[in-house]
N, C-alpha and C positions, 0 to 999 in steps of 0.2 A: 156465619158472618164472613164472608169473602174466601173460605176456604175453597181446594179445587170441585169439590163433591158438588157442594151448594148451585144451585141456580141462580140466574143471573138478576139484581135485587132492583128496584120498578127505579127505572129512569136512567140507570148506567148503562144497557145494552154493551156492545163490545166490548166498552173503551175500556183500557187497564184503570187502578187506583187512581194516578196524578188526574184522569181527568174527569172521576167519577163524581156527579153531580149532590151522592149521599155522604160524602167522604167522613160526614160527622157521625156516619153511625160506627165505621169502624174503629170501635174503644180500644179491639185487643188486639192491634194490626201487629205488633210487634212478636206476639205467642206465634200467632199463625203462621209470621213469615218462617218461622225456625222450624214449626213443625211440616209446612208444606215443601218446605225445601230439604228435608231428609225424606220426606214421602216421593217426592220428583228424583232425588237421587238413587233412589233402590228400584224407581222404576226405568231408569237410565241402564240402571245396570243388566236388569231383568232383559230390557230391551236389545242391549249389545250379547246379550246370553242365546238369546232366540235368533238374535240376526247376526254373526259373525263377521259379515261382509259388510258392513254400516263403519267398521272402523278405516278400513281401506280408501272408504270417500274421501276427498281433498279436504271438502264442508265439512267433515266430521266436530273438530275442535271448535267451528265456531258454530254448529246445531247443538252441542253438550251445550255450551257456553249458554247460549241460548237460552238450551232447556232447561238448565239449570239454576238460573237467576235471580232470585227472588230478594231481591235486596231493593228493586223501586216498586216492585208492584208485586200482587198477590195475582198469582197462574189462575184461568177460570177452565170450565171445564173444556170452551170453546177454543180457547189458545190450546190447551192441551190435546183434544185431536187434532188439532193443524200440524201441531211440532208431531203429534205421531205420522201425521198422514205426509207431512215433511222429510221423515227420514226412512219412513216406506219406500218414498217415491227415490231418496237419494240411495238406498241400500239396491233397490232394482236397477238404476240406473249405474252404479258398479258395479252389478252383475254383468249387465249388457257391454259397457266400457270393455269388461277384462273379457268376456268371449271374444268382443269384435278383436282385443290386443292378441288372444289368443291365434284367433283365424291372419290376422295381420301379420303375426309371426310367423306362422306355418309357409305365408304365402311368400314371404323373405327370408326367411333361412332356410328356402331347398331352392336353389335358384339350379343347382347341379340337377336335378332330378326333371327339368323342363327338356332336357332332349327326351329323355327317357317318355314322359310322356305325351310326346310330337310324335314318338315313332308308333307308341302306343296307340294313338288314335290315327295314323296311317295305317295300322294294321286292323282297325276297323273300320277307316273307311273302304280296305283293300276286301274287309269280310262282306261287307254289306254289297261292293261292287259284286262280291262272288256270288253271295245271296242272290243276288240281281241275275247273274248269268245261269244260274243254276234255276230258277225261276221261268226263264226262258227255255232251256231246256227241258225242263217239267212239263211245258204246254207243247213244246216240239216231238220230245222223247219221251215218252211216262216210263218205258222201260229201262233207263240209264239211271237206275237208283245204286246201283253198284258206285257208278262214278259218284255222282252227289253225298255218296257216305265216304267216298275216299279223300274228297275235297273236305266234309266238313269233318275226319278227323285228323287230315292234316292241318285243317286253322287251327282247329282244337289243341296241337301239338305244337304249334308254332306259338299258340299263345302261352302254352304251360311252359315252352323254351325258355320266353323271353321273360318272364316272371321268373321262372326260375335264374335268369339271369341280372332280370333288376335285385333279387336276393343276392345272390352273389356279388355284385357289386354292391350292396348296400354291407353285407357281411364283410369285404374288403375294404371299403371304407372304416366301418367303426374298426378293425383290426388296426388299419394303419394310424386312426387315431389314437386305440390304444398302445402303440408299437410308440408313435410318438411322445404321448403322455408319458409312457416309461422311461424312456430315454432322459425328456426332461427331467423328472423326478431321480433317476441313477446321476446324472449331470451335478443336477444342485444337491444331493448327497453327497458326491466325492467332492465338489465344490467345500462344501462345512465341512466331515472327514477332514479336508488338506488343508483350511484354516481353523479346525480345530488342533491338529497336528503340529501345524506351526507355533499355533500358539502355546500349546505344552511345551514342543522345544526351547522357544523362544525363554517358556519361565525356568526351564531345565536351567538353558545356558545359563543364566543371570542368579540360579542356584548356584550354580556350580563355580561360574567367576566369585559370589560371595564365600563360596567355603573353601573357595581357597586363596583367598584374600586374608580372610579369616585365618588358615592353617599358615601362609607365611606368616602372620601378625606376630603368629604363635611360636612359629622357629624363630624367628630374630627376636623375639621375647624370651628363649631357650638359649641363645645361641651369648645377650646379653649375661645370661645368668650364668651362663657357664665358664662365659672368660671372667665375668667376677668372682667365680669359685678360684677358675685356675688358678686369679692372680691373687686372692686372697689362700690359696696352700702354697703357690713359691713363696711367697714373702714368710708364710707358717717354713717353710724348707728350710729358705735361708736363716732363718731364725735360729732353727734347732742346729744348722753347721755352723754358724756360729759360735751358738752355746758350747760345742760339742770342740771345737776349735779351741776355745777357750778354756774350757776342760782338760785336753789332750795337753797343752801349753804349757796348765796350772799343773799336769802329773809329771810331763819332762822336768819342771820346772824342781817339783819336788824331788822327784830321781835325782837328779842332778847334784841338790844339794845333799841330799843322803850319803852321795857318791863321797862326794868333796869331803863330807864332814867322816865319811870312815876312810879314806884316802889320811886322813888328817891324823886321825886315831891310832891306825892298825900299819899302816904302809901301803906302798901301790902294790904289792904284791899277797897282801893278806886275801885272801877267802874264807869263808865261812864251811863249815863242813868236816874239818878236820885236817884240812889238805896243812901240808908243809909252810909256813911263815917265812918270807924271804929277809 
């Protein structure tokens, strides 16, 4: 019942679903569309598998699209070979495209190699002249086969010259392209190298102003605590000369009276010890 396998059911001919005349017979249109539309997708895939060059078409995304659509109508078998004979015809035809881009680029990117080949076919219109003279010769001289083998392997030589010279230049070209290519690439190396360079300096410097930003923070942090030391041990100094002042005062002070009071007692002239009493 409308699936792709089935044949085409009496009175529908081409037409998709919307405008099939039996449209009441399709009871289970909704199973089918699910089921034909993973069966069209594996064979999409199957298809870009066998044809690799089908994706490269412009058409590609809207032939999938296409092919793939089963959401107004159910695919019959005759749509199905069209859409295949459709992306045949599109996957040949990017074949053909990309040779002809292929031949179209040969034919513009050696525009240098056009002298080379103008001399090339003057050296064979100059062979075929000689052909020609040497042919005449043949019917004049049959015995001058000495000459005619020395002409033809001088062309022979002249052409093995110039081949081996279109080599040569062709070998000096790709060198100086490679010479060139190097260059650029040594260029924009030292180019990164000298701002990668900078840039390390750069984070050097701004290291280096922090740490020692940082290390004065730390001396005038050192340099605070240390005159608070100092001035907190002269004040401890003065302290203890004081004390020590006041001490030395309070022992004159006592001497003094000690004096006085055996001055008082004994005479100014008494000593202790035994000595003589004035």
């Amino acid at each position: 019942m409308g699936t792709a396998d089935d044949e085409f059911l009496i009175g529908q001919g081409s037409q998709p679903f919307p405008y099939a005349r039996e449209a009441y017979q399709f009871t289970g249109y909704t199973s089918w569309v699910g089921r034909d539309f993973n069966n069209k997708l594996q064979e999409i895939q199957q298809l870009k598998r066998d044809h690799p060059d089908v994706v490269h078409s412009p058409a590609w995304p809207f032939m999938q699209e296409e092919y793939t659509r089963m959401a107004d109508y159910v695919v019959t078998s005759s749509a199905q070979r069209h859409s295949l004979r459709l992306l045949d015809c599109n996957a040949a035809l990017s074949k053909e495209l990309r040779d002809l881009n292929s031949r179209h680029s040969i034919c513009v990117e050696r525009p240098k190699y056009d002298r080379v080949l103008s001399e090339n076919d003057q050296l064979h219109s100059d062979r075929e002249r000689l052909a020609a003279k040497v042919g005449q010769r043949d019917l004049n001289r049959i015995h001058d086969l000495k000459e005619i083998e020395f002409l033809r392997r001088d062309l022979e030589r002249q052409v093995r010259e110039r081949e081996l010279q279109v080599r040569e230049e062709a070998e000096l070209h790709r060198r100086r392209s490679e010479e060139e290519l190097e260059r650029t690439w040594r260029r924009r190396s030292e180019e990164e190298a000298r701002k990668a360079a900078e840039e390390v300096e750069q984070r050097w410097r701004l290291q280096h102003e922090e740490m020692e930003r940082q290390l004065s923070q730390r001396v005038n942090e050192l340099n605070l605590t240390l005159m608070e030391e100092r001035r907190s041990a002269r004040s401890s100094l003065d302290e203890a000369c004081r004390s020590l002042e006041n001490e030395r005062l309070t022992y004159e002070g006592h001497m003094a009276w000690m004096e006085a009071d055996r001055i008082s007692d004994y005479g100014r002239g008494f000593y202790r010890g035994g000595l003589e009493v004035q």
